[in-house]
Backbone as a chain_set.jsonl record, in Angstrom:
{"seq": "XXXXXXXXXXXXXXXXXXXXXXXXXXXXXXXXXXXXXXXXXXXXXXXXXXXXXXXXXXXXXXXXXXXXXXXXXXXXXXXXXXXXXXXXXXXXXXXXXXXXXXXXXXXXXXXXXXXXXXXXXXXXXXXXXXXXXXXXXXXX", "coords": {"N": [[158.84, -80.578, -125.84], [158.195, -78.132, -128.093], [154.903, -76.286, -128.918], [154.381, -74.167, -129.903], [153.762, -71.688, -132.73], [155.814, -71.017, -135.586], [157.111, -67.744, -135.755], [157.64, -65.101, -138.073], [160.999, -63.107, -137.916], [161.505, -61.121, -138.548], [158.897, -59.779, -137.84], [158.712, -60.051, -135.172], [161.122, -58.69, -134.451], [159.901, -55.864, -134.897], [157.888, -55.421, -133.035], [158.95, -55.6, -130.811], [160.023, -53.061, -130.812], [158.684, -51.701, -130.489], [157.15, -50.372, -132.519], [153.433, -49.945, -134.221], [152.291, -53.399, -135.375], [150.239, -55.441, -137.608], [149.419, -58.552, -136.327], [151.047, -61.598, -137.34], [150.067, -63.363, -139.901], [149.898, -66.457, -139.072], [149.881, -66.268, -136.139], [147.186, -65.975, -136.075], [143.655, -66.631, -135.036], [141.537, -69.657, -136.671], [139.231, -69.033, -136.384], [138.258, -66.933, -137.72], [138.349, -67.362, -140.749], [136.996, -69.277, -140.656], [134.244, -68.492, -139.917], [134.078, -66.861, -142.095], [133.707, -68.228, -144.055], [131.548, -69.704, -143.571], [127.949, -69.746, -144.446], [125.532, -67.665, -144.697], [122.464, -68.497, -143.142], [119.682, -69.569, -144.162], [116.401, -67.596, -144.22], [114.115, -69.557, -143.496], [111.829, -69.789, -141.706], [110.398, -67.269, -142.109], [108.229, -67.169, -143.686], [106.871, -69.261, -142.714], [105.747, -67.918, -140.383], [105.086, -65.822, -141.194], [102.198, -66.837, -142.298], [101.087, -67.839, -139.925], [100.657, -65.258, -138.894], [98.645, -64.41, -140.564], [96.703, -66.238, -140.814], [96.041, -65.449, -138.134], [95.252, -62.515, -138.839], [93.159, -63.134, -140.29], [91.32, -64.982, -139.053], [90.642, -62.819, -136.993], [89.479, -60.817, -138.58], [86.883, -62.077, -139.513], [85.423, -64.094, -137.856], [83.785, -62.967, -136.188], [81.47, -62.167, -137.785], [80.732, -64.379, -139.155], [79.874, -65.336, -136.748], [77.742, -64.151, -136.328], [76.199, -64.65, -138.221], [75.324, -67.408, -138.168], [73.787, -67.579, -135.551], [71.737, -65.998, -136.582], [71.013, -67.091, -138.221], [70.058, -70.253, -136.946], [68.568, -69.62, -134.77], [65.219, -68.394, -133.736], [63.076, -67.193, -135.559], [61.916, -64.743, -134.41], [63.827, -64.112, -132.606], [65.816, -62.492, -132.554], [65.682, -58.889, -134.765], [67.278, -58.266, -136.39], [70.661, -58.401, -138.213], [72.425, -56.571, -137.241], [70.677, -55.668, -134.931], [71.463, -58.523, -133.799], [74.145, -58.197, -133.29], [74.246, -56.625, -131.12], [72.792, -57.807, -128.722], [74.504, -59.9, -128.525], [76.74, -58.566, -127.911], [75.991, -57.015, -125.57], [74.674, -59.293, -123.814], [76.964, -60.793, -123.419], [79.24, -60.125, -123.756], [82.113, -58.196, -125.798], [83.662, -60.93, -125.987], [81.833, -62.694, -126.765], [81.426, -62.603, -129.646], [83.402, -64.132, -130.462], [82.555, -66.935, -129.795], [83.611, -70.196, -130.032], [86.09, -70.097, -131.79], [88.777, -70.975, -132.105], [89.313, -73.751, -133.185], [88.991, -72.894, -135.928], [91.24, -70.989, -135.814], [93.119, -72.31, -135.49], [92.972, -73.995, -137.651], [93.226, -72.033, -139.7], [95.508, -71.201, -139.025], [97.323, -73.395, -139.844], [96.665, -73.171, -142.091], [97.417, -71.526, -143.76], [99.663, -71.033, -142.827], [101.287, -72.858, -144.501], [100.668, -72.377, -147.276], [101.831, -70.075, -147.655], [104.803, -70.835, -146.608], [105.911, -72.343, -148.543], [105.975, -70.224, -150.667], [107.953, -68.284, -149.934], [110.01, -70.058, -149.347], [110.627, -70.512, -152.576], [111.279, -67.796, -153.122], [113.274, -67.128, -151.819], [115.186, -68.732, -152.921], [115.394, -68.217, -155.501], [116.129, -65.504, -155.223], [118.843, -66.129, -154.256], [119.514, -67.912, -156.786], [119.767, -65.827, -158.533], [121.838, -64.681, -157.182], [124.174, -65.963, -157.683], [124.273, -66.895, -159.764], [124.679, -64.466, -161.165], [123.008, -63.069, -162.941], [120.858, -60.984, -162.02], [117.872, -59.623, -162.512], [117.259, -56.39, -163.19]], "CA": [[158.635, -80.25, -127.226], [157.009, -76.929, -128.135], [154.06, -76.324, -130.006], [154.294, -72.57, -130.787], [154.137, -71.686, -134.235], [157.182, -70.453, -136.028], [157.183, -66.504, -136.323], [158.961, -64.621, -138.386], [162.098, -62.644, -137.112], [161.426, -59.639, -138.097], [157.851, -59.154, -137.079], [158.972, -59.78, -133.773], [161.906, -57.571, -134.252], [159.184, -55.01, -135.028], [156.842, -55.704, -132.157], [159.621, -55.334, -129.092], [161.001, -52.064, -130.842], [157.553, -50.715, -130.395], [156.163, -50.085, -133.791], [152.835, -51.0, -134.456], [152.395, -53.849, -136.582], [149.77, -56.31, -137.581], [149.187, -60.097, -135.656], [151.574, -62.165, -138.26], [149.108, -65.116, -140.333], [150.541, -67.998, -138.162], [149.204, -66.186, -135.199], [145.884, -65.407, -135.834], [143.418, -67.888, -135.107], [141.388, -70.082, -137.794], [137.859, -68.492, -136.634], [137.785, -65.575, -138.918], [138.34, -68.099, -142.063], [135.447, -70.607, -140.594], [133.027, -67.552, -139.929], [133.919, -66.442, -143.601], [133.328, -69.726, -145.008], [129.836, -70.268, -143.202], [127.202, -69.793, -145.482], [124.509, -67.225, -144.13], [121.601, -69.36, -142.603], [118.391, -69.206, -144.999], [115.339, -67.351, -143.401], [112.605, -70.219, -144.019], [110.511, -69.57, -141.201], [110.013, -66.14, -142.555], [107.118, -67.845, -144.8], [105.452, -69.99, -141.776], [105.357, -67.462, -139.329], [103.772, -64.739, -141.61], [101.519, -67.538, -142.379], [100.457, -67.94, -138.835], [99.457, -64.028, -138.744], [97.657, -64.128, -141.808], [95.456, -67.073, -140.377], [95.242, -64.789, -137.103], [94.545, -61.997, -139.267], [91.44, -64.033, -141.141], [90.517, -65.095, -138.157], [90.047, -61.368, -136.305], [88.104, -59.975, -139.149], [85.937, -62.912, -140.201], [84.564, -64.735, -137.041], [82.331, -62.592, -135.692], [80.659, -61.787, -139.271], [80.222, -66.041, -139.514], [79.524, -65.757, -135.822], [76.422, -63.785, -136.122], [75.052, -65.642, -139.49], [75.172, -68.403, -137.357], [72.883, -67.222, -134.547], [71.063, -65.3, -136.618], [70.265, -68.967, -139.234], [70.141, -71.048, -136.202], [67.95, -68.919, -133.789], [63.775, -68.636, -133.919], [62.575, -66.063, -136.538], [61.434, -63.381, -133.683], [64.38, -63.529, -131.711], [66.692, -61.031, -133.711], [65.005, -57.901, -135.392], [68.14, -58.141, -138.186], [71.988, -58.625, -137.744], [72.802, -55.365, -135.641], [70.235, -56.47, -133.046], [71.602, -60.117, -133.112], [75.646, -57.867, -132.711], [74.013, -55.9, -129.73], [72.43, -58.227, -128.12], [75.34, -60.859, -128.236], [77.851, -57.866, -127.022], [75.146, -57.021, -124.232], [74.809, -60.443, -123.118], [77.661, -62.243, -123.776], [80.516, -59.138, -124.088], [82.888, -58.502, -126.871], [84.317, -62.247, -126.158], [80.858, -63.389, -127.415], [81.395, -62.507, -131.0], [84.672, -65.149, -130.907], [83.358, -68.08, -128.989], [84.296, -71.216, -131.019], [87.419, -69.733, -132.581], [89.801, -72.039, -131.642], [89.403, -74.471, -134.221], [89.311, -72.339, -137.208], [92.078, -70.23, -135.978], [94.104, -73.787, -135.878], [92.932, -74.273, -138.899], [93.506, -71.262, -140.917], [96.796, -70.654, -138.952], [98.123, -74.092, -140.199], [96.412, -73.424, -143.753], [98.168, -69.996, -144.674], [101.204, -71.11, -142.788], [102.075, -74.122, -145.333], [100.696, -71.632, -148.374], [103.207, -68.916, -147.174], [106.133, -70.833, -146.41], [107.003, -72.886, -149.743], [106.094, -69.171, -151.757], [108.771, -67.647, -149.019], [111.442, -70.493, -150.104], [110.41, -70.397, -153.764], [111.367, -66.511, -153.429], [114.588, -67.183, -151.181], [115.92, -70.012, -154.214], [115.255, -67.465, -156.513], [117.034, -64.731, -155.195], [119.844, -67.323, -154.454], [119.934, -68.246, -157.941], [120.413, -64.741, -159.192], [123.201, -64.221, -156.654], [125.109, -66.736, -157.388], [124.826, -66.499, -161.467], [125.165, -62.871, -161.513], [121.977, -62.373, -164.213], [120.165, -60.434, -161.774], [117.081, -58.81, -162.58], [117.65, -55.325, -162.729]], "C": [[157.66, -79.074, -127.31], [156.315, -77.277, -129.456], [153.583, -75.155, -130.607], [154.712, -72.406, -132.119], [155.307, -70.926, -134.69], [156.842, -68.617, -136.518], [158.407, -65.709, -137.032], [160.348, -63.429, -137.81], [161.725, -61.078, -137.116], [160.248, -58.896, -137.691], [157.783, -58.947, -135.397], [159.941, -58.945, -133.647], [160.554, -56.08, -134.151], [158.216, -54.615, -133.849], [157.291, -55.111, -130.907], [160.015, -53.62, -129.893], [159.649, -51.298, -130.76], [156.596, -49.746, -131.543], [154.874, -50.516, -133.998], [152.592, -52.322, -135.149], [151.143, -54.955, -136.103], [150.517, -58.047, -136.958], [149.963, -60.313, -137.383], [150.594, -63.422, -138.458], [148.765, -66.253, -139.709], [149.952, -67.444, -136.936], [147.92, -65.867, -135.145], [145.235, -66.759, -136.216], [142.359, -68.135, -136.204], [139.656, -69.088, -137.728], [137.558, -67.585, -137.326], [138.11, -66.343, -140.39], [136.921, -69.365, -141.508], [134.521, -69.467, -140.619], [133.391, -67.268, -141.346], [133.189, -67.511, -144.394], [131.733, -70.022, -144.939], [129.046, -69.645, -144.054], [126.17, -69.321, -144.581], [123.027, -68.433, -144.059], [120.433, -68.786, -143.601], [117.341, -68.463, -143.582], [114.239, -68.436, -143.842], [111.763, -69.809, -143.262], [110.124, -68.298, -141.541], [108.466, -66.45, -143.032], [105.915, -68.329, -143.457], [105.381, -68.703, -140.85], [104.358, -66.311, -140.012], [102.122, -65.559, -142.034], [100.665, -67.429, -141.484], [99.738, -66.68, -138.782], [98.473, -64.076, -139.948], [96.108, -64.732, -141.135], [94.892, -66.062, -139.206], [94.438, -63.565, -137.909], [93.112, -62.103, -139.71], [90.482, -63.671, -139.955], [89.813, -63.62, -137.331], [89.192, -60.575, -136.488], [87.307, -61.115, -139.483], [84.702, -63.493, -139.259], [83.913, -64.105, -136.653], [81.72, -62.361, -136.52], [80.285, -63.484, -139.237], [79.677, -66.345, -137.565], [77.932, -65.589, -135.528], [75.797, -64.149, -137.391], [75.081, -66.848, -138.861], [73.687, -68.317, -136.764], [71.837, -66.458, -135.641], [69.921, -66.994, -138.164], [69.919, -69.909, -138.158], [69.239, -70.778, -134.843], [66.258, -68.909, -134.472], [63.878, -67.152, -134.477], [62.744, -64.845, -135.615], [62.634, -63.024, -132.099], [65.606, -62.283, -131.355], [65.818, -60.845, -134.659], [66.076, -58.275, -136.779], [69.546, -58.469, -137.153], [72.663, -57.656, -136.974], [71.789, -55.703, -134.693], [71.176, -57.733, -132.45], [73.127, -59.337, -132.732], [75.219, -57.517, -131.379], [73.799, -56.696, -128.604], [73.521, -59.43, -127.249], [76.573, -60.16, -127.306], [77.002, -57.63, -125.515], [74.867, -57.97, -123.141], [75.677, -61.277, -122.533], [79.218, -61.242, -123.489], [80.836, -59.45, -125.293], [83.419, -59.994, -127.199], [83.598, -63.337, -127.075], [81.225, -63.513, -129.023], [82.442, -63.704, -131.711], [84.142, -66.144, -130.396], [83.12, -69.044, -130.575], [85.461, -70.953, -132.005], [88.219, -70.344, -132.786], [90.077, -72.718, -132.739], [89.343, -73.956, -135.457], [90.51, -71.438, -137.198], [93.553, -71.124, -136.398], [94.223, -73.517, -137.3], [93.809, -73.477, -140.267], [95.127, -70.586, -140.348], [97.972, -71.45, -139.936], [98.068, -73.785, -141.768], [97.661, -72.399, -144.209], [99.262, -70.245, -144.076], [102.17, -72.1, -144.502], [101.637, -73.672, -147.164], [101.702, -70.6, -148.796], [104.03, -69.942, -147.35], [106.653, -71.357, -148.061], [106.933, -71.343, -150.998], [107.468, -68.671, -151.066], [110.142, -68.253, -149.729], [112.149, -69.963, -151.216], [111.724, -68.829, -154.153], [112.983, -66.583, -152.766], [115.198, -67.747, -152.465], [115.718, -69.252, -155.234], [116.211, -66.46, -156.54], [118.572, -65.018, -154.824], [120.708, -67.514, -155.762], [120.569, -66.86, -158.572], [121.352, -63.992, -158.746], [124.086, -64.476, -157.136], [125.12, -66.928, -159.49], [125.003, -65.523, -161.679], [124.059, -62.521, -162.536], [120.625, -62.147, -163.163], [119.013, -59.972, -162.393], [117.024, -57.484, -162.47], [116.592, -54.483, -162.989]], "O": [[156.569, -79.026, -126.741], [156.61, -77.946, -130.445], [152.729, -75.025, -131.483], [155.753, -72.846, -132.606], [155.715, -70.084, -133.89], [156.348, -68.377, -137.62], [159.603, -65.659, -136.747], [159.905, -63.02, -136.737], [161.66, -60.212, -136.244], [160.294, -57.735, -137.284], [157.176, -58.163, -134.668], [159.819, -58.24, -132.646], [160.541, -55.411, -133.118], [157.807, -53.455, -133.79], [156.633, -54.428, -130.122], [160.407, -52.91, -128.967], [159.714, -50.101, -131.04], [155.758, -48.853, -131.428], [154.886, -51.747, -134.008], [153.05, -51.927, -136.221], [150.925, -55.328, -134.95], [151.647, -58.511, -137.109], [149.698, -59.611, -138.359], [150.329, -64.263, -137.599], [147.711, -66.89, -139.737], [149.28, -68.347, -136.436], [147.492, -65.442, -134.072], [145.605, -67.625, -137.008], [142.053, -67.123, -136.834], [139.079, -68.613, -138.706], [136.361, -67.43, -137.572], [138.059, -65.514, -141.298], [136.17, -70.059, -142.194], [133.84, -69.527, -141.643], [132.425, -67.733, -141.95], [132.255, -67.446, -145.193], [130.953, -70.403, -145.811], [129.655, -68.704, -144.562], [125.744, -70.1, -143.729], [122.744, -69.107, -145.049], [120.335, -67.57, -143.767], [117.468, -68.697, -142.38], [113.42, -68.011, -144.657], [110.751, -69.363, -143.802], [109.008, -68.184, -141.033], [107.579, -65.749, -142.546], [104.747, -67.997, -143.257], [104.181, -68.724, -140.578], [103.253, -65.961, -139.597], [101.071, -64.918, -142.054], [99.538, -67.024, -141.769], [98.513, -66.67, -138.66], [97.381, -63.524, -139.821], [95.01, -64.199, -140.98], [93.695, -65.785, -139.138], [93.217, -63.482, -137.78], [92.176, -61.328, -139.515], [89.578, -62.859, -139.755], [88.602, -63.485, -137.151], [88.459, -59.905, -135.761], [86.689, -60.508, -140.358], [83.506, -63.478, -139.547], [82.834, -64.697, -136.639], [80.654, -62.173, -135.934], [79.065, -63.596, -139.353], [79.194, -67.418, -137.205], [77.146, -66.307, -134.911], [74.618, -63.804, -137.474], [74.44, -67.533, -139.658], [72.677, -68.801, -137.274], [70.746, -66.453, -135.07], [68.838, -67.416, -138.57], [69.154, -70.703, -138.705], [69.2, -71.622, -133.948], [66.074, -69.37, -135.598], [64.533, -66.216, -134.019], [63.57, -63.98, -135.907], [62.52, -62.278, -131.126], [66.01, -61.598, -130.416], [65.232, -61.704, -135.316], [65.679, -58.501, -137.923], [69.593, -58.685, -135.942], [73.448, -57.981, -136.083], [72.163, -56.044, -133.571], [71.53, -57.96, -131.293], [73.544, -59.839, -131.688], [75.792, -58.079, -130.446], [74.424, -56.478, -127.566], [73.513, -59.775, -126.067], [77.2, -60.701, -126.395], [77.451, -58.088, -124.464], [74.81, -57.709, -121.939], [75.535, -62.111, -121.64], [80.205, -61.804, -123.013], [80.38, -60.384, -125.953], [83.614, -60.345, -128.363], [84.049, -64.266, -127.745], [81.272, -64.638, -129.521], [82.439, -64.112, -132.872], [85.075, -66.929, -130.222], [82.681, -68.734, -131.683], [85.642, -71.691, -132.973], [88.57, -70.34, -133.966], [91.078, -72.382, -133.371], [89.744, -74.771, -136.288], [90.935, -71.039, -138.282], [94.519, -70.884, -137.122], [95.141, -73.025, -137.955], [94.519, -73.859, -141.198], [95.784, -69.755, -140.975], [98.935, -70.96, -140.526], [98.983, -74.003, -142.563], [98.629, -72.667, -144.921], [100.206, -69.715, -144.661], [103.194, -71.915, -145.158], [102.061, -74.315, -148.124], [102.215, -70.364, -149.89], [104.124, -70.148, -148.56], [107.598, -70.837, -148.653], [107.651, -71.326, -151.998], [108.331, -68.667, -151.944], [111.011, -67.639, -150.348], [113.238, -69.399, -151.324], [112.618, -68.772, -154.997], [113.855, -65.987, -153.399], [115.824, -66.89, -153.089], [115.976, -69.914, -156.239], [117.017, -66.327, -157.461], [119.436, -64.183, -155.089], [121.922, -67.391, -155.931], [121.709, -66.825, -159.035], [121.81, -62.997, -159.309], [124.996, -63.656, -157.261], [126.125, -67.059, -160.188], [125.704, -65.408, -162.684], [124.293, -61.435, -163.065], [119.592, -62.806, -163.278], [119.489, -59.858, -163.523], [116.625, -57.213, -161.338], [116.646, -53.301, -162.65]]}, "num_chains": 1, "name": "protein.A"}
């Protein structure tokens, strides 16, 4: 019993006589109607991941400015002249790495914070522009 699909006569007449001609319906297979059909994939992580830099961002400019009001509240009156001695001294001593230590936990922190602030504005903004696809009353 065959299971080839039924073509029509004269596309195959057309085919052997050496004309070009388009694949007939019945032979072409279903994947170019399932890829049509699929429904482009949302970007959500768009939202958490800019999230995550934001927090790194924070974090890059902030900690050493809260690193040296630290040391400089937490240290004996006469051992920093002012807050550029207490930077010098900490890069001199300690290197550039000095100005970050304890980072860790606020970078957690503020990666997870601004991720989960970012992502539902990110959706918000996806379901929006969604909506005005798909009713046609764009914003123009």
């Amino acid at each position: 019993m065959s299971t080839a699909p039924a073509v029509k006569d004269d596309a195959v007449d057309k085919h052997h006589h050496g004309s070009p001609t388009s694949v007939p319906p019945q032979l072409t297979s279903n994947t170019d109607q399932i890829e049509s059909q699929k429904a482009p994939a949302p970007a959500n992580y768009k939202g958490f991941v800019a999230g995550i830099f934001s927090g790194f961002a924070k974090l890059s400019v902030g900690h050493p400015f809260d690193t040296i009001k630290v040391r400089l509240q937490t240290s004996q009156h006469s051992h920093f002249k002012g807050p550029l001695d207490c930077v010098l001294q900490t890069v001199r001593n300690e290197g550039f790495r000095g100005l970050y230590k304890g980072a860790t936990p606020p970078l957690v922190g503020w990666m997870f914070m601004d991720s989960l602030y970012v992502f539902p504005s990110g959706n918000s903004h996806s379901a929006l522009n969604m909506n005005e696809l798909t009713s046609g009353n764009g914003l123009d």
